[in-house]
N, CA, C and O atoms as CSV, one atom per row, in Angstrom:
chain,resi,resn,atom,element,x,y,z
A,1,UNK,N,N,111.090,162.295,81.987
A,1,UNK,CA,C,109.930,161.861,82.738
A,1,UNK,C,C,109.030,160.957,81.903
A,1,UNK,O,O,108.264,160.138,82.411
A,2,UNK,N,N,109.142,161.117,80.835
A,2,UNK,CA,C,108.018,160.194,79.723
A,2,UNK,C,C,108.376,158.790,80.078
A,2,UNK,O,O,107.549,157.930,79.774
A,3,UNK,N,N,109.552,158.394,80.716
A,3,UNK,CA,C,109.927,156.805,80.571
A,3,UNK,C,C,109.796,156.285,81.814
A,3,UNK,O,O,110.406,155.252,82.092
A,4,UNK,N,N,108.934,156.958,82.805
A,4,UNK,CA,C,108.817,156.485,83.935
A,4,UNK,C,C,108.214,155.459,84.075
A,4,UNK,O,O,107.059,155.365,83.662
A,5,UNK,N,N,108.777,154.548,84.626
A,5,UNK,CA,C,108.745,152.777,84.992
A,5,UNK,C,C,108.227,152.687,87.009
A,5,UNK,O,O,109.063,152.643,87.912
A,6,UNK,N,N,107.250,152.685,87.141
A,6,UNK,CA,C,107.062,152.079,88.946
A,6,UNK,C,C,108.599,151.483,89.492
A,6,UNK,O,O,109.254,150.551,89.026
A,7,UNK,N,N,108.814,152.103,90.293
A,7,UNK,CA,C,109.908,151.922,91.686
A,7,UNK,C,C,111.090,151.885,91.080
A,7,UNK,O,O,112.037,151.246,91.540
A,8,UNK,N,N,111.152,152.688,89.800
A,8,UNK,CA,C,112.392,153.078,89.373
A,8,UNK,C,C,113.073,154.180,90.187
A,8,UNK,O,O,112.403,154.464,91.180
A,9,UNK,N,N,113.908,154.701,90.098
A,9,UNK,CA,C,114.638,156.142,90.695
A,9,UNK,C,C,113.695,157.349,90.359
A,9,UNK,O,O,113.081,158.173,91.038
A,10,UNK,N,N,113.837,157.110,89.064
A,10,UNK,CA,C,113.244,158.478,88.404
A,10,UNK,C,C,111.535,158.668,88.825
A,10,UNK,O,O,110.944,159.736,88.991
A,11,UNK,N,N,111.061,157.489,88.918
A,11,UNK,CA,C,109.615,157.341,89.237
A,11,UNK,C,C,109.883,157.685,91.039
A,11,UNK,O,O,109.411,158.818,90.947
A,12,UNK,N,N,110.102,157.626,91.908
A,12,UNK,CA,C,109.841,157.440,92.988
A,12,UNK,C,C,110.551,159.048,93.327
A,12,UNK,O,O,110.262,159.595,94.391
A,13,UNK,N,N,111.464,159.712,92.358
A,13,UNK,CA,C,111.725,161.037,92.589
A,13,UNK,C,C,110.458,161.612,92.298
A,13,UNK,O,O,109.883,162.061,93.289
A,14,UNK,N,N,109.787,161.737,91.072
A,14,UNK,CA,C,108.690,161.747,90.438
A,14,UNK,C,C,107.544,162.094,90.971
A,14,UNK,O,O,106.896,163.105,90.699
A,15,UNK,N,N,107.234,161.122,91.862
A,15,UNK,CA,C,106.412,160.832,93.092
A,15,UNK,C,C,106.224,161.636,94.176
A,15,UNK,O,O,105.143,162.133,94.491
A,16,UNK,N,N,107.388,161.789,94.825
A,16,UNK,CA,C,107.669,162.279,95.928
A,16,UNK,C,C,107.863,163.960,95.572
A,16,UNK,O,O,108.154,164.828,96.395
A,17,UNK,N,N,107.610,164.154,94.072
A,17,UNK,CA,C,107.645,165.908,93.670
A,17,UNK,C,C,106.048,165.933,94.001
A,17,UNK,O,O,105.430,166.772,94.656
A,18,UNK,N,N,105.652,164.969,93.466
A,18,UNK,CA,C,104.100,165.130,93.048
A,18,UNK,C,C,103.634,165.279,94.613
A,18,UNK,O,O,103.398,166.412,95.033
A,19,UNK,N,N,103.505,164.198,95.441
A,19,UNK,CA,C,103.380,164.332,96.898
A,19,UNK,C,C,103.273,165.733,97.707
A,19,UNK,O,O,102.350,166.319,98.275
A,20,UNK,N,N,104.956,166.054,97.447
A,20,UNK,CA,C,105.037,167.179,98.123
A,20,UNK,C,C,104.344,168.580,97.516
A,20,UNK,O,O,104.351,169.667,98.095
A,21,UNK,N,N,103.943,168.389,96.646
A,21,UNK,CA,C,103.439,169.454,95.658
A,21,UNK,C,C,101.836,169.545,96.613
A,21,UNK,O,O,101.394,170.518,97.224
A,22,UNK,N,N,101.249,168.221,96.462
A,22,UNK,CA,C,99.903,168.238,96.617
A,22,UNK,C,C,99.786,168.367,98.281
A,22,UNK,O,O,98.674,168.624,98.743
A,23,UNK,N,N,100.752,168.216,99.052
A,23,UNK,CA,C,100.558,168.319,100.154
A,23,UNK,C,C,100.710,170.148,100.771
A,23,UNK,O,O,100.008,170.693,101.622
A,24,UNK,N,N,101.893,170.753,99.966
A,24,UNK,CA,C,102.058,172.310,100.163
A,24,UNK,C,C,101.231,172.866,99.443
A,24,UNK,O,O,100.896,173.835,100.125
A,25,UNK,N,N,100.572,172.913,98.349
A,25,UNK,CA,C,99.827,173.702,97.630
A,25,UNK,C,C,98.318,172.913,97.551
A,25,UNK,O,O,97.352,173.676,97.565
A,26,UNK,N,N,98.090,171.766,97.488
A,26,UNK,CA,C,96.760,171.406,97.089
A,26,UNK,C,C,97.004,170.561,95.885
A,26,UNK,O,O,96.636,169.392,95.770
A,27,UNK,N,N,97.777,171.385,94.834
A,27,UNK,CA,C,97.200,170.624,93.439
A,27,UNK,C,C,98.955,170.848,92.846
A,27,UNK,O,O,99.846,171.379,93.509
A,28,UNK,N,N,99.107,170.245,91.355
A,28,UNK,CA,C,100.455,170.123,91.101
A,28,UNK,C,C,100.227,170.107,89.359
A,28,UNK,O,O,99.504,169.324,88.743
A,29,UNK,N,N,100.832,170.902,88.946
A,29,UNK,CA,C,100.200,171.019,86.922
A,29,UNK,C,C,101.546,169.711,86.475
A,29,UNK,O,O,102.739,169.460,86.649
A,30,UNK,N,N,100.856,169.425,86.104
A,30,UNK,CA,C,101.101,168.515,85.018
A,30,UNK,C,C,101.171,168.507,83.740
A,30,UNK,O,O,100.113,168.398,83.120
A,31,UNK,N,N,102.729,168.644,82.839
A,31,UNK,CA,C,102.520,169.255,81.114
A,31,UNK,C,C,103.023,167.743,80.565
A,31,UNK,O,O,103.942,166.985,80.877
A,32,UNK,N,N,102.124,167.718,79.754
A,32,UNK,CA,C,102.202,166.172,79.179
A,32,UNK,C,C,101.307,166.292,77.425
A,32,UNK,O,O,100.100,166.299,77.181
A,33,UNK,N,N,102.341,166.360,76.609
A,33,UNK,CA,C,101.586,166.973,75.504
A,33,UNK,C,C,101.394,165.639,74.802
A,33,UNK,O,O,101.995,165.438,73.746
A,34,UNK,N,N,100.664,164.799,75.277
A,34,UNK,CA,C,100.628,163.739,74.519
A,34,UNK,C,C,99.451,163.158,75.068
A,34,UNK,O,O,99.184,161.959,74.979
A,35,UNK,N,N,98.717,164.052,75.662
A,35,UNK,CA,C,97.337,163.582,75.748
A,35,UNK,C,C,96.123,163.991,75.174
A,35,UNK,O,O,95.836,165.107,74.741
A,36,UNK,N,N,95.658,163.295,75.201
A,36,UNK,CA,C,94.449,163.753,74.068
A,36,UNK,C,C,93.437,164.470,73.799
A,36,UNK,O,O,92.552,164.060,74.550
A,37,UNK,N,N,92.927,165.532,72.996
A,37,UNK,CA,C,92.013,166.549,72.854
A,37,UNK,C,C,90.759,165.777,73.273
A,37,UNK,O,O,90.040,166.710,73.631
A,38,UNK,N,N,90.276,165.022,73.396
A,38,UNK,CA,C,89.533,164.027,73.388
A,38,UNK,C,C,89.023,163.819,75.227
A,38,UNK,O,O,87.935,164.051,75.752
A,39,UNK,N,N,90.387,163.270,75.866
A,39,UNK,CA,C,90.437,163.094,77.392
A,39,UNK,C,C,90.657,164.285,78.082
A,39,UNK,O,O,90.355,164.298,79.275
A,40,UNK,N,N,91.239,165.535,77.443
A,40,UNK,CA,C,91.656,167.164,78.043
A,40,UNK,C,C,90.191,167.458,78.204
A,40,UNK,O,O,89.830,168.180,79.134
A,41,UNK,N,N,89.205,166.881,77.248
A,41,UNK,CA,C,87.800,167.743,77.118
A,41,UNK,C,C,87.475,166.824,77.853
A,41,UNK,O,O,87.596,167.330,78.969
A,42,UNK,N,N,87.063,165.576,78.022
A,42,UNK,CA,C,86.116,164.896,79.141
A,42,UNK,C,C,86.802,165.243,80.937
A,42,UNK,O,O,86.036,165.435,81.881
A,43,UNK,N,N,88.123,165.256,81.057
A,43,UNK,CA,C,88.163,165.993,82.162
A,43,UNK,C,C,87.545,167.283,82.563
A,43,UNK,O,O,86.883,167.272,83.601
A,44,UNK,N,N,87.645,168.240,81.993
A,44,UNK,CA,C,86.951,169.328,82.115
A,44,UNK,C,C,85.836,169.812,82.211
A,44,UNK,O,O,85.465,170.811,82.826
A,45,UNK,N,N,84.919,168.627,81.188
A,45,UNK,CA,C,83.931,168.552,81.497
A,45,UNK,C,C,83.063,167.891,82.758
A,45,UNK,O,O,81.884,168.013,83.091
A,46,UNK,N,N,84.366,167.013,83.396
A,46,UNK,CA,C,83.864,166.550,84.591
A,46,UNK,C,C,83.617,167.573,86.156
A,46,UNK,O,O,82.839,167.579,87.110
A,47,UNK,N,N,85.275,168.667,85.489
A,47,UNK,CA,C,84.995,169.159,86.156
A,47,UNK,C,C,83.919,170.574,86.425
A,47,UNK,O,O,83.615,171.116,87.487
A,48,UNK,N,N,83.573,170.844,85.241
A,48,UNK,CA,C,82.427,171.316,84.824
A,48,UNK,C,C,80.964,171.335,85.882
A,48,UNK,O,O,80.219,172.212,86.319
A,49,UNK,N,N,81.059,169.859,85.988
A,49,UNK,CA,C,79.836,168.953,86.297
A,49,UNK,C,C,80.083,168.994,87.925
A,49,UNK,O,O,79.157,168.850,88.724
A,50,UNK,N,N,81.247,169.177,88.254
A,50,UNK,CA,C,81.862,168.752,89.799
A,50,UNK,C,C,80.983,170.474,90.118
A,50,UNK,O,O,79.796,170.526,90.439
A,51,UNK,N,N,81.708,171.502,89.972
A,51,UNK,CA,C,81.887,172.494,89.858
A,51,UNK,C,C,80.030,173.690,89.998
A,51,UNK,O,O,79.618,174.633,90.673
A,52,UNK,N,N,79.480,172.709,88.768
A,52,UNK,CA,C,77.859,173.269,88.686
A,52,UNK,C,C,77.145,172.347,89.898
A,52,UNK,O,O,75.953,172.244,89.610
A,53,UNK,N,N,77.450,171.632,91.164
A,53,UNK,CA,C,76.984,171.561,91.464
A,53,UNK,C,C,76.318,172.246,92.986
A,53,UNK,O,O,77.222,172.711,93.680
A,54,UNK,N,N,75.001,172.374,93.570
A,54,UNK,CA,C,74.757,173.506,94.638
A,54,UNK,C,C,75.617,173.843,95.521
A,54,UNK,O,O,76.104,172.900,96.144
A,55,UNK,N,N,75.914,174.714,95.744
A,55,UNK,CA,C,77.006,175.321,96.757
A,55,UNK,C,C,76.506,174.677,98.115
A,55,UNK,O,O,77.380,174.765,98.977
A,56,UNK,N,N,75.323,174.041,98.560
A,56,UNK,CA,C,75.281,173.212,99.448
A,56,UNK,C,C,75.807,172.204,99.562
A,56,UNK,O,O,76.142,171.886,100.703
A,57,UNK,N,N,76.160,171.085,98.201
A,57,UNK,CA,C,76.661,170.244,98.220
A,57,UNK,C,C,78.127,170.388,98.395
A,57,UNK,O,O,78.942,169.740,99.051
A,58,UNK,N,N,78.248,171.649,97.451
A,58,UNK,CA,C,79.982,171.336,97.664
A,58,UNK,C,C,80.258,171.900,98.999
A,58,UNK,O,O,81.395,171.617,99.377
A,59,UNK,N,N,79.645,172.538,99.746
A,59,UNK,CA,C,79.975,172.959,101.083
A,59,UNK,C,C,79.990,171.893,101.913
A,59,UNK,O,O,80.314,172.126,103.077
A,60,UNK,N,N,79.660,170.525,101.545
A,60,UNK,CA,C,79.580,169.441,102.633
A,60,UNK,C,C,81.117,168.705,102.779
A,60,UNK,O,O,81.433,167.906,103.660
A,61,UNK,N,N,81.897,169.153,101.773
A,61,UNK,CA,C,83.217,168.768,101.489
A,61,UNK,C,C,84.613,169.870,102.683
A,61,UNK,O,O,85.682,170.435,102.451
A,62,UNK,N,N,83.738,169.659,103.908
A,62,UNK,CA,C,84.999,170.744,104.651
A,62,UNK,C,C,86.335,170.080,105.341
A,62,UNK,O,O,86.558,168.916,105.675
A,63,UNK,N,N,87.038,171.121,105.415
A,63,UNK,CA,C,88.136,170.818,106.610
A,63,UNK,C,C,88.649,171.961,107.481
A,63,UNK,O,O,88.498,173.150,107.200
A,64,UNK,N,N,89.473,171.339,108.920
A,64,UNK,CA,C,89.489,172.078,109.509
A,64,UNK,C,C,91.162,172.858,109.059
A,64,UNK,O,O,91.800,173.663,109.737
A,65,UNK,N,N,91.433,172.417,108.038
A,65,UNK,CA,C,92.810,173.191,107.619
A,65,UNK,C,C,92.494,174.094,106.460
A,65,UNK,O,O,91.604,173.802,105.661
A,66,UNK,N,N,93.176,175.133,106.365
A,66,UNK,CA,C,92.538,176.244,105.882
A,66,UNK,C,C,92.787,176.250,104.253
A,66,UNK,O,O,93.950,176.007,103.934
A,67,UNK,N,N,91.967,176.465,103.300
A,67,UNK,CA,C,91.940,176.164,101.922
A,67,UNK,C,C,91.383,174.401,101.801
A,67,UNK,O,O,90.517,174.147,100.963
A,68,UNK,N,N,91.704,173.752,102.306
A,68,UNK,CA,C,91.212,172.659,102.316
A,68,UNK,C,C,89.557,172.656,102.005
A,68,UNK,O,O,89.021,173.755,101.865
A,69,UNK,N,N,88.771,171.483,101.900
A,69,UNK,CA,C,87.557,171.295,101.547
A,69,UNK,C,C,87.259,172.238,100.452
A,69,UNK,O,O,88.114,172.661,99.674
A,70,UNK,N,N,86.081,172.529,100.428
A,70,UNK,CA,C,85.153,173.501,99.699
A,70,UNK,C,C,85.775,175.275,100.339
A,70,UNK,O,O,85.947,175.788,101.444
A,71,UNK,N,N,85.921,175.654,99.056
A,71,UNK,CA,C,86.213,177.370,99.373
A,71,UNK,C,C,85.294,178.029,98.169
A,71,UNK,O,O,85.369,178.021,96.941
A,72,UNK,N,N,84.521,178.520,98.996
A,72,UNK,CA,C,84.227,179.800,97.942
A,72,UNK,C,C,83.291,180.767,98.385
A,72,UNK,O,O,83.429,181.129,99.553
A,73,UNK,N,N,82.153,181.389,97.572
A,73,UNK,CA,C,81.222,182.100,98.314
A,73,UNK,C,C,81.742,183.539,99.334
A,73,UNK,O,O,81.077,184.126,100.188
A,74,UNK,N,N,83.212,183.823,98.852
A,74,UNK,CA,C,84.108,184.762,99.181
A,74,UNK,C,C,83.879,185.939,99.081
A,74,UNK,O,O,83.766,186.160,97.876
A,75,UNK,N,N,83.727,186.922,99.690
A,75,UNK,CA,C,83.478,188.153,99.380
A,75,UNK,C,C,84.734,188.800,98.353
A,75,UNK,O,O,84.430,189.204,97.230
A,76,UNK,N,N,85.689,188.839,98.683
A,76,UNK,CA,C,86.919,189.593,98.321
A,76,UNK,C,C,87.224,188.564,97.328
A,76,UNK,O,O,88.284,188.790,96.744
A,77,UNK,N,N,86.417,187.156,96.842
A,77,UNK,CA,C,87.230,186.756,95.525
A,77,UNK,C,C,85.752,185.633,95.342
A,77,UNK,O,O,85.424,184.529,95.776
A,78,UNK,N,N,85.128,186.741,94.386
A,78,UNK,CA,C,83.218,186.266,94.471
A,78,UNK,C,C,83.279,185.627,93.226
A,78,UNK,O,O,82.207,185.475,92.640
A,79,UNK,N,N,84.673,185.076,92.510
A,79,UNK,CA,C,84.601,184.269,91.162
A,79,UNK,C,C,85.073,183.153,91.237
A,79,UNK,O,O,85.057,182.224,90.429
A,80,UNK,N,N,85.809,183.311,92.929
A,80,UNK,CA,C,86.528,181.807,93.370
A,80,UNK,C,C,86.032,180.671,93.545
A,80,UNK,O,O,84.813,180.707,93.716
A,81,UNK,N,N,86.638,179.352,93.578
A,81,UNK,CA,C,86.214,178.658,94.077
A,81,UNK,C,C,86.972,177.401,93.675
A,81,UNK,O,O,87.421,177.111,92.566
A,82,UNK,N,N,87.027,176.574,95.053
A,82,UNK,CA,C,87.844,175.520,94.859
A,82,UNK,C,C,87.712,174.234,95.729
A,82,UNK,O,O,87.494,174.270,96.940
A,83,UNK,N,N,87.845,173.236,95.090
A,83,UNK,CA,C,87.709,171.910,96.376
A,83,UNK,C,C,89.042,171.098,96.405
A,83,UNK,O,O,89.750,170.764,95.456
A,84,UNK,N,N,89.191,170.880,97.673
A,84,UNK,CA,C,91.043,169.577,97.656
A,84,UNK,C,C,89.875,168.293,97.838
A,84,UNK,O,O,88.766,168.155,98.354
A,85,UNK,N,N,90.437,167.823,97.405
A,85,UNK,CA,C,90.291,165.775,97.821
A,85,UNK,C,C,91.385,165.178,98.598
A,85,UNK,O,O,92.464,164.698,98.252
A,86,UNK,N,N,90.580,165.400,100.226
A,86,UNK,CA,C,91.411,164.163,101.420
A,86,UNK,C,C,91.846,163.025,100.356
A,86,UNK,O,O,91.120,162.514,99.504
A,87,UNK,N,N,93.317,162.731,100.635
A,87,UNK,CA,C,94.181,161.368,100.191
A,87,UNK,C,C,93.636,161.470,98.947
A,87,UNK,O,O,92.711,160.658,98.947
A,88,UNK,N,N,93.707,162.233,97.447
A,88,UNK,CA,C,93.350,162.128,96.463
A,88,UNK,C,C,94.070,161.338,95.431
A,88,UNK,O,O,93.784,161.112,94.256
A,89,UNK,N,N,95.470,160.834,96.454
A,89,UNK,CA,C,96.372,160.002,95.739
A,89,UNK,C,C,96.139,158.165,95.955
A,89,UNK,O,O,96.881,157.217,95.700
A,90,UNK,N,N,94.612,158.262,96.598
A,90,UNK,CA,C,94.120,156.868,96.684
A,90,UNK,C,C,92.679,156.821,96.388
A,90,UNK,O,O,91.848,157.719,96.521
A,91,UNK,N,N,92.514,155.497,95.922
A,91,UNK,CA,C,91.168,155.260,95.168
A,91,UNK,C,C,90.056,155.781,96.212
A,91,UNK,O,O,89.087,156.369,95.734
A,92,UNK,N,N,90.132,155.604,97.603
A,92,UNK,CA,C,89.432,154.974,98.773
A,92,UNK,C,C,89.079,156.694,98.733
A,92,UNK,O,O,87.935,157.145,98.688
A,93,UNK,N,N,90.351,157.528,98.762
A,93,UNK,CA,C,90.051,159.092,99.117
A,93,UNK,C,C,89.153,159.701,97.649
A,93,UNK,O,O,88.146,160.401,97.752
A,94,UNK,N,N,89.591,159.387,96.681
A,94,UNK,CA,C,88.632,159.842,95.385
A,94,UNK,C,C,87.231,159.083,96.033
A,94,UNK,O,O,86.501,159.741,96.775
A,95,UNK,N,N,86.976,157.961,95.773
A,95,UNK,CA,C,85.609,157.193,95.713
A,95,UNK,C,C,84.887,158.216,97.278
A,95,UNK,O,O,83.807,158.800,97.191
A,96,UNK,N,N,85.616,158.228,98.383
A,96,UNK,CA,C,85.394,159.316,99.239
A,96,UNK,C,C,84.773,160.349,99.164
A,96,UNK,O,O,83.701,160.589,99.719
A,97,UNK,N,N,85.432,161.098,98.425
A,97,UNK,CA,C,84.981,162.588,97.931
A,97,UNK,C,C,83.777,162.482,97.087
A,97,UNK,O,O,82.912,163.354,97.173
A,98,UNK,N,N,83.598,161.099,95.963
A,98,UNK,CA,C,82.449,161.169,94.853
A,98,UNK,C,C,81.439,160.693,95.953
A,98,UNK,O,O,80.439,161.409,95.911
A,99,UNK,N,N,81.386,160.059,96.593
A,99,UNK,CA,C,80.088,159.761,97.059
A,99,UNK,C,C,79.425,160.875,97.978
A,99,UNK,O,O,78.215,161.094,98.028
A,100,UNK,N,N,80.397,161.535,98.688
A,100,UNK,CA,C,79.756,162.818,99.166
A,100,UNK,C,C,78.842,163.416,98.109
A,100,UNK,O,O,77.614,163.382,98.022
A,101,UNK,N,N,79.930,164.077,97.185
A,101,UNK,CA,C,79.108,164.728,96.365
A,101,UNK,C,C,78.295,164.388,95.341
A,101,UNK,O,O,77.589,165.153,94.684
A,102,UNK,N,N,78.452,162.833,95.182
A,102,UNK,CA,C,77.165,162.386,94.920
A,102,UNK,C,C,76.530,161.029,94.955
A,102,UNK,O,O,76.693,160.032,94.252
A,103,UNK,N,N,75.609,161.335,96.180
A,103,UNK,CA,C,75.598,160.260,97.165
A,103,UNK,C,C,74.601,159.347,96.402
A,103,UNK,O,O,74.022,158.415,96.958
A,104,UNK,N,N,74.434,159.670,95.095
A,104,UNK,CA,C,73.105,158.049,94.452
A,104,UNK,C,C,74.203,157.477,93.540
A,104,UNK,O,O,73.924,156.620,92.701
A,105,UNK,N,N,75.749,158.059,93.739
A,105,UNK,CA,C,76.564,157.831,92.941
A,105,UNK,C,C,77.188,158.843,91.425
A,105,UNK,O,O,76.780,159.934,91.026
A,106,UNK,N,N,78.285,157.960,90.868
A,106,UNK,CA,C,78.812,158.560,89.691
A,106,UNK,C,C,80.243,157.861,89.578
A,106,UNK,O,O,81.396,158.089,89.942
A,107,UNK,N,N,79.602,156.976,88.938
A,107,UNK,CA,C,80.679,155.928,88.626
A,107,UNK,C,C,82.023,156.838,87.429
A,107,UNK,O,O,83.201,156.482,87.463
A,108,UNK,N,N,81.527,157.991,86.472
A,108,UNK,CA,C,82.172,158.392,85.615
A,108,UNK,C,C,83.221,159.388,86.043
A,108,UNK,O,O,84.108,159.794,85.292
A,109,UNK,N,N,83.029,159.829,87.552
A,109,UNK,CA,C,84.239,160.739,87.903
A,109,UNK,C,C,84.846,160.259,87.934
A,109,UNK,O,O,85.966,160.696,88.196
């Protein structure tokens, strides 16, 4: 997988794992030990930042399919909590989701 080239075989198998991953479950792990202590911590910290923000806001992120949008505030799992991003495999669906949640902007998510 490290030598994946756009609209190669291996890339478009690749793809279509990743796809189906994010479409049955939500999200898809990714082991890639060649990234950096550096970018592992500014993700996290983004999501940190995603994460601390009011449960009003992230409640504005819904859908009518179940796990989808904003979940949490659960009785039976009061440590949970989780958000999907509509089409998160396009700029239009990320930039989507950031301006909801933060609508004066945040160019750094």
């Amino acid at each position: 997988m490290e030598n994946l080239k756009p609209d190669t075989n291996s890339w478009l198998s690749a793809r279509s794992d990743v796809r189906r991953a994010i479409k049955e479950y939500g999200s898809f792990i990714a082991l890639y030990d060649k990234v950096s202590a550096e970018l592992n911590n500014e993700v996290f910290n983004k999501l940190k930042e995603l994460f601390d923000l009011p449960t009003k806001t992230k409640s504005q992120n819904w859908s009518d399919k179940v796990y989808y949008g904003y979940v949490g505030q659960l009785a039976h799992l009061p440590i949970h909590e989780s958000l999907a991003i509509a089409d998160a495999n396009t700029l239009d669906g990320v930039q989507s989701f950031t301006n909801l949640m933060w609508p004066s902007g945040n160019d750094n998510f």
